[in-house]
Backbone as ProteinMPNN parsed JSONL, in Angstrom:
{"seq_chain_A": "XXXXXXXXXXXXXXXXXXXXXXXXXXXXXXXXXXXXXXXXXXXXXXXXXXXXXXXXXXXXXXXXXXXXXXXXXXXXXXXXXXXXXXXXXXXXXXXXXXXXXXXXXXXXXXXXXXXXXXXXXXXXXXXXXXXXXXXXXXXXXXXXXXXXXXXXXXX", "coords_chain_A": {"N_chain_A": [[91.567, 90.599, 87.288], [91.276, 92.908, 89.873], [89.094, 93.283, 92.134], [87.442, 96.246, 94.202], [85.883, 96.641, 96.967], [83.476, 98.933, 98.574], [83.886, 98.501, 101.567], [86.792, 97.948, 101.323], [87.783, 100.401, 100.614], [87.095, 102.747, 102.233], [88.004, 100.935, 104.437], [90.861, 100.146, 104.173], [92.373, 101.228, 101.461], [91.932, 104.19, 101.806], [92.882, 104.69, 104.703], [95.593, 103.451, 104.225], [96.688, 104.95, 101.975], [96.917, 107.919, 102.785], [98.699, 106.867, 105.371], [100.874, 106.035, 103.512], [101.911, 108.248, 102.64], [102.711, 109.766, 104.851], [104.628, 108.271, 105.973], [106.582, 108.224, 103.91], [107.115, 111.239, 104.925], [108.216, 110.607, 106.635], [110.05, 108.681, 106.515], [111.754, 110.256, 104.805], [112.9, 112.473, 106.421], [111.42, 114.274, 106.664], [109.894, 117.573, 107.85], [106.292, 117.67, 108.019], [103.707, 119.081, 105.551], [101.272, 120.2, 105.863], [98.746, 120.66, 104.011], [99.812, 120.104, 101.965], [100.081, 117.203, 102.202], [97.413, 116.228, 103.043], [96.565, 116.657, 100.059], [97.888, 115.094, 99.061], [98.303, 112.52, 100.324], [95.428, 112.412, 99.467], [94.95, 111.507, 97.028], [96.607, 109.863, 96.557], [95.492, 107.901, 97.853], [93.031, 107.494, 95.515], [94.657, 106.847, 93.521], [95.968, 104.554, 94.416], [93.71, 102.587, 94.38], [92.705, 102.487, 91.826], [95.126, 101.626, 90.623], [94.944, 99.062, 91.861], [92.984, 98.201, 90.51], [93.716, 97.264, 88.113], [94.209, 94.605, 85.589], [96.684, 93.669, 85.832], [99.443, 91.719, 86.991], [100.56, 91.036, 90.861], [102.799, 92.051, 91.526], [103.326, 93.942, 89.506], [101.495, 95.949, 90.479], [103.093, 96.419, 93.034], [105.119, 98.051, 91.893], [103.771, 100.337, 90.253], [103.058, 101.383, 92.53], [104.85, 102.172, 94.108], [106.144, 104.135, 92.419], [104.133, 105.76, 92.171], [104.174, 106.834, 94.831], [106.664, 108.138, 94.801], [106.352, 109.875, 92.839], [104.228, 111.704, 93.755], [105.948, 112.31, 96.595], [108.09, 114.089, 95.301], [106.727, 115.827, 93.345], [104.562, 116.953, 94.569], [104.935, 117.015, 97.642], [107.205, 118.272, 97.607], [109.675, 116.973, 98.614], [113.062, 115.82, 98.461], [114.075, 114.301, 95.488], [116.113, 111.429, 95.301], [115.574, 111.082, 98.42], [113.172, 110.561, 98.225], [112.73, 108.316, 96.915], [114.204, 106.875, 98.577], [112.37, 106.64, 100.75], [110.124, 105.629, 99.871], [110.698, 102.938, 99.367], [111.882, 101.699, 101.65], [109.214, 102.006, 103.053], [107.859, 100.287, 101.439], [109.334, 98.091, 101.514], [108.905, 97.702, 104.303], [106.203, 97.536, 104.901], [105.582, 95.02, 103.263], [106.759, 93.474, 105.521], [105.363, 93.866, 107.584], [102.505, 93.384, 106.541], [103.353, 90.286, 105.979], [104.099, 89.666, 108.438], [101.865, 89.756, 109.814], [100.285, 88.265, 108.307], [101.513, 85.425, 108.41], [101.016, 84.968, 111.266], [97.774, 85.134, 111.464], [97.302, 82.539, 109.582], [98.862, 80.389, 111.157], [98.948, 80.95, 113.747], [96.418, 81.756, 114.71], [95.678, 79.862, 113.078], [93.511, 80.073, 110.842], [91.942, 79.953, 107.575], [93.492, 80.952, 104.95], [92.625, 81.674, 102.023], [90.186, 81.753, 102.127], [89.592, 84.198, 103.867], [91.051, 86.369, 101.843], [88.965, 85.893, 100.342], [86.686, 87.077, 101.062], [85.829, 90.4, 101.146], [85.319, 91.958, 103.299], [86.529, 90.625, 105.27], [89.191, 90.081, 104.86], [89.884, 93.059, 105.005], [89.077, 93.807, 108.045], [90.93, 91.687, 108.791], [93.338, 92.51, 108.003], [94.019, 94.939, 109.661], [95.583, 95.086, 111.387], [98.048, 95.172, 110.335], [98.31, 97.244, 109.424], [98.132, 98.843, 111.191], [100.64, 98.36, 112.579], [102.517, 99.43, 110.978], [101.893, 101.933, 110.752], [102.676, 102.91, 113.778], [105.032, 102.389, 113.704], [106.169, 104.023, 111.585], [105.32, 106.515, 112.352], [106.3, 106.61, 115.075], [109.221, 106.847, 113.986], [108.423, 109.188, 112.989], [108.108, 110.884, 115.236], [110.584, 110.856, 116.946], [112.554, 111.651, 115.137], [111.398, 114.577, 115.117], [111.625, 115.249, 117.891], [114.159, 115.31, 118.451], [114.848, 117.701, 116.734], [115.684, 116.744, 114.04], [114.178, 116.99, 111.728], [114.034, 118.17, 108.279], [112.703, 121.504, 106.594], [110.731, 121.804, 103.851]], "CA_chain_A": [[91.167, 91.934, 87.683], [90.97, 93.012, 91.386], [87.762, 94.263, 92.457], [87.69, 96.907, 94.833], [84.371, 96.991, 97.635], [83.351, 99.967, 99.356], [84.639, 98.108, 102.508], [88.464, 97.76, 100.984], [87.894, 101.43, 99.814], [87.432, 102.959, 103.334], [89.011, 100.459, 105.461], [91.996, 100.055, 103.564], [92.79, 102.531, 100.546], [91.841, 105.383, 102.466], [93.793, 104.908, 105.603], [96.885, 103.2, 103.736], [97.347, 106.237, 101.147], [97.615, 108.764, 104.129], [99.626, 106.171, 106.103], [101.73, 106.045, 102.6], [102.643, 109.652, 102.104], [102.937, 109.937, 106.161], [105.318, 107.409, 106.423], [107.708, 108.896, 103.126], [107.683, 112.322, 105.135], [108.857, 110.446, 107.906], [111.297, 108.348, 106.208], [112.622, 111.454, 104.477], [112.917, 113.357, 107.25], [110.812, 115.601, 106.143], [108.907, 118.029, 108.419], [104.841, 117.363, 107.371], [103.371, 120.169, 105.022], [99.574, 119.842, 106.238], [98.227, 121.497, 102.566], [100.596, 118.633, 100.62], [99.992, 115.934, 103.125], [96.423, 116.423, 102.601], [95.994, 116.363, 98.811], [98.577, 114.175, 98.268], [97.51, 111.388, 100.42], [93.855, 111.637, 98.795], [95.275, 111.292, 95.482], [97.347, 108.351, 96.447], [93.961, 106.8, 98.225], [92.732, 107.034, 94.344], [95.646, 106.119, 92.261], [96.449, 102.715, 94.775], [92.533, 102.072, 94.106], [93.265, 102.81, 90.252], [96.272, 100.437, 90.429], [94.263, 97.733, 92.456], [91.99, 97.608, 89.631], [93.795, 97.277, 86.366], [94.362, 93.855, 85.149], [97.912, 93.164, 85.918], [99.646, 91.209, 88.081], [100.334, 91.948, 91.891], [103.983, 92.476, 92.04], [103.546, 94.884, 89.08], [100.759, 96.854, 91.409], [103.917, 97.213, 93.782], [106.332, 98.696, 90.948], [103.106, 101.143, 89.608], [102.74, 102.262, 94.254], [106.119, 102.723, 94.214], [106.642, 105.34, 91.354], [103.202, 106.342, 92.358], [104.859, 107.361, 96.163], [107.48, 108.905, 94.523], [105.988, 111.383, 91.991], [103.35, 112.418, 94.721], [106.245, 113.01, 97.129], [108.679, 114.947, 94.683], [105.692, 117.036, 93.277], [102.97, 117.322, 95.965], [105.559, 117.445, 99.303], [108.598, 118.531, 97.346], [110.9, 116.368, 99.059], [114.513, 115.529, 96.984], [113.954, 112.263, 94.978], [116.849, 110.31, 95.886], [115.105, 110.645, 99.484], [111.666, 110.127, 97.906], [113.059, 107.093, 96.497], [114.839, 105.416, 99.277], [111.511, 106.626, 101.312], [109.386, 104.733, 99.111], [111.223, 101.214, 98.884], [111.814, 101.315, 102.942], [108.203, 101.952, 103.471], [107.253, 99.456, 100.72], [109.466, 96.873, 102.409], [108.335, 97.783, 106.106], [104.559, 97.129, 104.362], [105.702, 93.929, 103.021], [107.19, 92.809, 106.414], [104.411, 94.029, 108.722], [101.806, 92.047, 106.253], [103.962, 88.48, 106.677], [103.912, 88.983, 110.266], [100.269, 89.772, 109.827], [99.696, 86.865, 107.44], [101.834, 84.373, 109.581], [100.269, 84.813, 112.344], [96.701, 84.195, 110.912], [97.852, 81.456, 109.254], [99.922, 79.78, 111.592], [98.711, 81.116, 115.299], [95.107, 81.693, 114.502], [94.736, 78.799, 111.866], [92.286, 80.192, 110.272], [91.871, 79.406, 106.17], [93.803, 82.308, 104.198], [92.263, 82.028, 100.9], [88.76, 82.151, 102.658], [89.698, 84.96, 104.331], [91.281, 87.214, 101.033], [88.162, 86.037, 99.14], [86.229, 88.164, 101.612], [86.546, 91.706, 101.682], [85.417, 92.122, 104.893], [87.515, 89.787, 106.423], [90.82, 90.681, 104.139], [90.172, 94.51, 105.462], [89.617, 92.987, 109.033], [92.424, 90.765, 109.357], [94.372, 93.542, 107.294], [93.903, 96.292, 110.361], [96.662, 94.802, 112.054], [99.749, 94.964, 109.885], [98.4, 98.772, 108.587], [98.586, 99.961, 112.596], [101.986, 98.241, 113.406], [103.253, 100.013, 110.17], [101.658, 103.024, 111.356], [102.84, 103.014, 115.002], [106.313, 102.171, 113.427], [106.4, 105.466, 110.648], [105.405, 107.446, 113.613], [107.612, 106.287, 116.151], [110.416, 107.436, 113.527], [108.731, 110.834, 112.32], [107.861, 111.226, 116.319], [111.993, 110.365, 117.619], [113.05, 112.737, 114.683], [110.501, 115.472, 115.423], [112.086, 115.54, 119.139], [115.799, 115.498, 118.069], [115.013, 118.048, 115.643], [116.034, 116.441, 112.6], [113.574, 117.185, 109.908], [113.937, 119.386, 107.16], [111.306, 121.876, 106.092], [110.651, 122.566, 102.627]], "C_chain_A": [[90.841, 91.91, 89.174], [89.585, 93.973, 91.319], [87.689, 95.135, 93.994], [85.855, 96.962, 95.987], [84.59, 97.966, 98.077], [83.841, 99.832, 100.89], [86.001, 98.373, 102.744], [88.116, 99.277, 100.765], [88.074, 102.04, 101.156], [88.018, 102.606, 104.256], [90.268, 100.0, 105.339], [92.681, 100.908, 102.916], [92.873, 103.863, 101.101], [93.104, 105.938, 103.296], [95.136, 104.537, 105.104], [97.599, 104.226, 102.876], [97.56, 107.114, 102.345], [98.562, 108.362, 105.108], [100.886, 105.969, 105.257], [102.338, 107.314, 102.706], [103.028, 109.929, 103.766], [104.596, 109.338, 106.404], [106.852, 107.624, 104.955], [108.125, 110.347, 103.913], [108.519, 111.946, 106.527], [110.568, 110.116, 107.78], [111.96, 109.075, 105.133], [113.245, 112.411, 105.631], [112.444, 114.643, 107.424], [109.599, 116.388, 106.909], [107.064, 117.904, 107.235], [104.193, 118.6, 106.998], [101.435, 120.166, 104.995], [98.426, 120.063, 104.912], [98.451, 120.185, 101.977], [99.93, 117.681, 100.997], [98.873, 115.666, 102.762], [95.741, 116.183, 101.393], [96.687, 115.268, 98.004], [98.226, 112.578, 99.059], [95.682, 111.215, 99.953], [94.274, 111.451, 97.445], [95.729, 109.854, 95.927], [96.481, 107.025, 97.191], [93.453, 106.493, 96.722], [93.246, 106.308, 93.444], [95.644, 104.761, 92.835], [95.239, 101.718, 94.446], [92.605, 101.582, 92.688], [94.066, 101.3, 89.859], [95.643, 99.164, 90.907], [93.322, 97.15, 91.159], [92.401, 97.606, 88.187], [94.242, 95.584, 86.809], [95.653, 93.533, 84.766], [98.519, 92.486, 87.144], [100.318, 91.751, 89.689], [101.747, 92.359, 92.451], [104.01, 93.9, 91.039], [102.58, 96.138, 89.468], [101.555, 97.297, 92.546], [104.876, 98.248, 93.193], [105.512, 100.035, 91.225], [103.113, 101.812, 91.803], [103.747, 102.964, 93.834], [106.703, 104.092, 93.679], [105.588, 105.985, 91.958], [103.315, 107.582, 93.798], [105.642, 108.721, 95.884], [107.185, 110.112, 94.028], [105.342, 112.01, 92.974], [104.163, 113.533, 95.554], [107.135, 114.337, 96.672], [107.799, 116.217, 94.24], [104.99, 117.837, 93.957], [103.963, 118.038, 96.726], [106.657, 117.832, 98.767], [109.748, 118.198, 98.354], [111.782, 115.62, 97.642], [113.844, 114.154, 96.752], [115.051, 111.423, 95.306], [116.17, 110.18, 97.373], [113.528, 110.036, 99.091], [111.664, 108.468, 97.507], [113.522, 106.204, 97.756], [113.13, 105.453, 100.724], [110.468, 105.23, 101.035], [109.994, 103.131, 99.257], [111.191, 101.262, 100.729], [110.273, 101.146, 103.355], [107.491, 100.654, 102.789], [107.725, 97.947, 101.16], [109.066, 96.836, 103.824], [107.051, 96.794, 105.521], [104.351, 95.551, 104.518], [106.161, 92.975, 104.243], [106.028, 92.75, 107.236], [103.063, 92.923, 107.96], [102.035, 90.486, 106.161], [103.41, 88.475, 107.649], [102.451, 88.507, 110.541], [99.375, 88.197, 109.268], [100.173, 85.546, 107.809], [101.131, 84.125, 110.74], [98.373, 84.324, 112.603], [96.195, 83.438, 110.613], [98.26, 80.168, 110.309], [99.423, 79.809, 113.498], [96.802, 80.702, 115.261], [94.56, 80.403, 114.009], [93.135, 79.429, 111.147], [92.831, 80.527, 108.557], [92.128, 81.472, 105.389], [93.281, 82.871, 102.958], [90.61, 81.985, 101.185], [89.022, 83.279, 103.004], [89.749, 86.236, 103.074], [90.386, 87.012, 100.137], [86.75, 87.161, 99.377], [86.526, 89.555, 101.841], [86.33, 91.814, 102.774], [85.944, 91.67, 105.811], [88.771, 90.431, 105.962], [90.946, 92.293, 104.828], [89.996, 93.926, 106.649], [90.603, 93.1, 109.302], [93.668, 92.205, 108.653], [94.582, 94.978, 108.067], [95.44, 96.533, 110.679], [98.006, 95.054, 112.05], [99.413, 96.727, 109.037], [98.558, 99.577, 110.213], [99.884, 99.482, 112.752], [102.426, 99.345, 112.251], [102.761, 101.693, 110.618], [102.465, 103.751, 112.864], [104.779, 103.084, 114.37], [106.877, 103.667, 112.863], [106.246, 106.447, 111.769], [105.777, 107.613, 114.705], [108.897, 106.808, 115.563], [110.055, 109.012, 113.565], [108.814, 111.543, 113.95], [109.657, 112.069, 117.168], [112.689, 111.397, 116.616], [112.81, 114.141, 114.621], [111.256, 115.821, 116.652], [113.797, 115.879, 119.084], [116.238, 116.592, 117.061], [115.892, 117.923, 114.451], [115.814, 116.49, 111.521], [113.584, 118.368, 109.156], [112.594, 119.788, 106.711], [112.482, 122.088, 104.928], [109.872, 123.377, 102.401]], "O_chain_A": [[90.197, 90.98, 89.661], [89.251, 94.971, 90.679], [87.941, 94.432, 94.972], [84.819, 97.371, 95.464], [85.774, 98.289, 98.176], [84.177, 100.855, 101.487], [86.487, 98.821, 103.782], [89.325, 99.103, 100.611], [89.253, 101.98, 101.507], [88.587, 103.388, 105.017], [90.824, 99.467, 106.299], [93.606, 101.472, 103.5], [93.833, 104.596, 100.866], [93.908, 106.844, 103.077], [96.014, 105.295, 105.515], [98.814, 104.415, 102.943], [98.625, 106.893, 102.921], [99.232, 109.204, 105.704], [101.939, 105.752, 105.856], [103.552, 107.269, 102.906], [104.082, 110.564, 103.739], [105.515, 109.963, 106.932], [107.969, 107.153, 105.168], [109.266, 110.759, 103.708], [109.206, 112.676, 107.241], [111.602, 110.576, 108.264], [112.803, 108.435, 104.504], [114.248, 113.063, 105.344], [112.816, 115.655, 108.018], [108.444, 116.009, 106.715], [106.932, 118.055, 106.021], [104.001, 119.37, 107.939], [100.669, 120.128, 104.031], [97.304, 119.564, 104.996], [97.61, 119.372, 101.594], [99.118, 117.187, 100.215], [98.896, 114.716, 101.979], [94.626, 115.662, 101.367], [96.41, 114.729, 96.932], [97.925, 111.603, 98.371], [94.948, 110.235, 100.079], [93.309, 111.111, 96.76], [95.13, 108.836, 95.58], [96.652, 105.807, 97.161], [93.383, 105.289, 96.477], [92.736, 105.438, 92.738], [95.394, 103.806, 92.1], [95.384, 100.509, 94.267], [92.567, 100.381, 92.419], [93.761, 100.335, 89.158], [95.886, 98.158, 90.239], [93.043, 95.975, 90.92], [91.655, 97.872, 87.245], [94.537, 95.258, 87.958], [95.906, 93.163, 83.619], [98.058, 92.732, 88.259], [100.596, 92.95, 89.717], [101.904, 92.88, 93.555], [104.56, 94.902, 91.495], [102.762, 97.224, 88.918], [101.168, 98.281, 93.176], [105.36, 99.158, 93.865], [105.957, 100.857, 92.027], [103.218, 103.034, 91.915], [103.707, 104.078, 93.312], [107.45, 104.887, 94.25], [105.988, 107.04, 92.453], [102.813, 108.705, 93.864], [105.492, 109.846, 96.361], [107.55, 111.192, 94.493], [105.865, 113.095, 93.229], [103.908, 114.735, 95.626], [107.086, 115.397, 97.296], [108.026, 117.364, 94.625], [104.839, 119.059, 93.954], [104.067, 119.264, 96.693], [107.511, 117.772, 99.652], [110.563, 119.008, 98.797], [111.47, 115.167, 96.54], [113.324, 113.303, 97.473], [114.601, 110.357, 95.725], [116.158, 108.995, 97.704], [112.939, 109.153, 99.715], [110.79, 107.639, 97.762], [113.232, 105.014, 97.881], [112.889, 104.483, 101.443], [110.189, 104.248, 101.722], [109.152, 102.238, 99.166], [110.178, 100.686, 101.126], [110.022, 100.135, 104.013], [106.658, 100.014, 103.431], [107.017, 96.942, 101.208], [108.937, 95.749, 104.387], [106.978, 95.576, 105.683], [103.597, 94.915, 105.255], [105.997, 91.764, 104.088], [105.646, 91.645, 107.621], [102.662, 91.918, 108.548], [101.155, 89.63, 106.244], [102.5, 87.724, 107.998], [101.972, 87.526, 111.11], [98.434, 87.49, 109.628], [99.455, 84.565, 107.614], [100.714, 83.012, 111.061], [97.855, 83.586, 113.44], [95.027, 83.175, 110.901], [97.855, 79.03, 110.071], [99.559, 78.871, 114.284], [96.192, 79.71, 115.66], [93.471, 79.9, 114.288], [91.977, 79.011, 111.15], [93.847, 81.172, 108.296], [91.474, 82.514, 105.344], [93.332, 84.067, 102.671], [89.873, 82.24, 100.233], [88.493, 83.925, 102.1], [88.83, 87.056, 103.076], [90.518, 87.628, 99.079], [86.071, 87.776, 98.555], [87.391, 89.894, 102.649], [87.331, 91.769, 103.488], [85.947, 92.074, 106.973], [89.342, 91.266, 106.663], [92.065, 92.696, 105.146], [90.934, 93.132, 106.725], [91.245, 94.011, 109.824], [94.74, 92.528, 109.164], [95.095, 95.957, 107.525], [96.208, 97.47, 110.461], [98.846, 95.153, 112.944], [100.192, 97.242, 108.235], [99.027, 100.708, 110.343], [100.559, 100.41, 113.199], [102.761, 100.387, 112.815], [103.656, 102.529, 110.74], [102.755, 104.945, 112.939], [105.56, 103.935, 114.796], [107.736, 104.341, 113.431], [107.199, 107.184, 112.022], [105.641, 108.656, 115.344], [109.738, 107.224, 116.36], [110.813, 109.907, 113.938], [109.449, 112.59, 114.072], [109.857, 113.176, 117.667], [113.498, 112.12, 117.197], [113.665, 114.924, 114.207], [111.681, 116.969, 116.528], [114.386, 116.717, 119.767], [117.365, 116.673, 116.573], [116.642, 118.782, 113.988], [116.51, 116.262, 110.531], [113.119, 119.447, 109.524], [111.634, 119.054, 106.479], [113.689, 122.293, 104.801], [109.892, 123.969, 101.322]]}, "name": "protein", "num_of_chains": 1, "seq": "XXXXXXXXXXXXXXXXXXXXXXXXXXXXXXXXXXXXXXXXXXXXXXXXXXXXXXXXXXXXXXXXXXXXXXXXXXXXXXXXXXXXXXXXXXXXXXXXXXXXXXXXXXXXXXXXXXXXXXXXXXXXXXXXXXXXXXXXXXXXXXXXXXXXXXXXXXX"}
């Protein structure tokens, strides 16, 4: 069972669900519906909390995001699901890339002890700022570059 602190809850869950649904309207191309955006990243701050804390293992806490991305954006932001879908898996592999780099570099530059580190929440949210701003700076460097080229679709 994952246990969730009030630390991981604000300095993680919070900002990563709004950085989640941000980063599907981006990689949809989907102009940002400030109403949706809004209720649908605080839902998906609860559900990834939700999912953090059931008693399964942690690849099947990426499956349960994943769908979790999806329904939000099809329902909430009514963007098409084949884009909701390929939104979701790009963002979910960006995630997964930007935390390597994050976790290599800790590891490997820093040296400093990884399973000390993720046994702390306060360190794991910490060290975990890093690879939630590049992924940030990244989703918004796309929705930014498609915003200027006008490319995004309203719904």
């Amino acid at each position: 069972m994952f246990e969730l602190s009030l630390v991981e809850f604000f300095g993680r869950a919070i900002p990563e669900g709004f950085l989640f649904i941000f980063a599907s309207y981006a990689f949809s191309k989907t102009a940002i519906n400030k109403r949706d955006y809004l209720i649908s990243s605080i839902l998906m701050s609860f559900i990834g909390i939700t999912i953090r804390k059931l008693p399964i293992h942690y690849g099947v806490h990426t499956i349960l995001s994943i769908i979790s991305i999806i329904l939000l954006s099809v329902n909430i932001n009514k963007i098409d699901v084949i884009k909701s879908i390929q939104a979701a898996i790009i963002l979910i592999i960006l995630q997964f890339i930007c935390e390597g780099i994050n976790v290599f570099i800790i590891q490997y530059i820093f040296k400093a002890d990884i399973s000390h580190i993720f046994n702390d929440s306060m360190l794991k949210t910490l060290y975990g700022i890093p690879s939630l701003v590049v992924f940030g700076v990244i989703a918004g460097f796309c929705y930014f570059v498609l915003l200027k080229k006008k490319e995004l679709n309203y719904v």
